[in-house]
N, C-alpha and C positions, 0 to 999 in steps of 0.2 A: 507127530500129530499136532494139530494148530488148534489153542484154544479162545475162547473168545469172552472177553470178561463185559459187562458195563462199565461206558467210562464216556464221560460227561451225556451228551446226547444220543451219542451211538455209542457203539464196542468200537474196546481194541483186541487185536489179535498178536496171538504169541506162540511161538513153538518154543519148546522146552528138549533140550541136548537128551541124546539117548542114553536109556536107564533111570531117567526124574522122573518120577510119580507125581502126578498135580489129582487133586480135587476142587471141582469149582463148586462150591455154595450160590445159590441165587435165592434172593427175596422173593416171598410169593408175591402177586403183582396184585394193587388192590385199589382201587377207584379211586380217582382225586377227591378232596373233600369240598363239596361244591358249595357250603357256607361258609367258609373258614370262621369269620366274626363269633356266628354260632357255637363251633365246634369249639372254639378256645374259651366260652364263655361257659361252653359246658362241660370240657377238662379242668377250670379252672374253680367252678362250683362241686365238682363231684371227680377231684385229685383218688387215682390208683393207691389205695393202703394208705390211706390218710385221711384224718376229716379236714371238712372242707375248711381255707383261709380264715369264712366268717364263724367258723366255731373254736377256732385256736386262738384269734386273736378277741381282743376285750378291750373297753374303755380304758383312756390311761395307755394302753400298752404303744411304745413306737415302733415306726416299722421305716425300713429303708429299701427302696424296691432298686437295684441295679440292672440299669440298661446298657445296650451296646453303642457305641460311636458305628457314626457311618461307612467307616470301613468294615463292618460282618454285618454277613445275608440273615438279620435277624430282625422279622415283622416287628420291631417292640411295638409302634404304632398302634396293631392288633392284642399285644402282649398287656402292656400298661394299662390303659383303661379298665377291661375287667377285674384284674388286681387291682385297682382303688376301687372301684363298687364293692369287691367282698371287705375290702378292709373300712368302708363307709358303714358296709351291709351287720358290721361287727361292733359301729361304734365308735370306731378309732378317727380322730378327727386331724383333719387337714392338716394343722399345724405341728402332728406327730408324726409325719408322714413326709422324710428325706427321700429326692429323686436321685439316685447317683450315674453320672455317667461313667462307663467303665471304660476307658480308653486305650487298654492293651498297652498301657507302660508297664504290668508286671511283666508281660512276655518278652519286651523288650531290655527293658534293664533291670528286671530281679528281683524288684519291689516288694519285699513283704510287709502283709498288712497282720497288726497284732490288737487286738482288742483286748 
């Protein structure tokens, strides 16, 4: 039997030696999000099981927000911004407020970080 997975743009196909039992799971299929800026402005104001950024954080408190280097597919462009308005939206001022880029030396050479 050939089965056929998602895999990058299209599927790949695979048959599996006689007697292997496969199950293929697929994600239900759901509309691109056509605002994005929105969308992450409004994940980021009204976080799943959590109150929002601007009510945990308070005057005085610092924050350090960690972004990706250009080698991962990660919008921060989209990411960053909202995260300093809640943490504006809270009080917390500019000068308490480290950018860090995260540059994938732990994956590479083992780095750990101890606070």
């Amino acid at each position: 039997m050939t089965f056929q997975v998602p895999f990058d743009r299209g599927k790949l196909s695979f048959e599996l030696p006689a007697g292997w039992r496969c199950d293929v799971a697929e994600s239900r299929v759901v509309p691109p999000i056509q605002d994005v800026p929105a969308a992450v402005a409004e994940a980021v104001a009204g976080p799943v099981n959590s109150p929002p950024l601007r009510e945990l954080a308070k005057p005085g408190d610092k924050a350090c927000i960690v972004f990706t280097d250009i080698t991962r597919a990660s919008p921060d462009y989209l990411l960053v911004p909202p995260l300093l308005a809640e943490l504006a939206a809270a009080g917390v001022r500019d000068d308490d407020i480290t950018l860090l880029c995260g540059i994938g030396l732990q994956e590479t050479y083992g780095i750990t970080v101890k606070s």
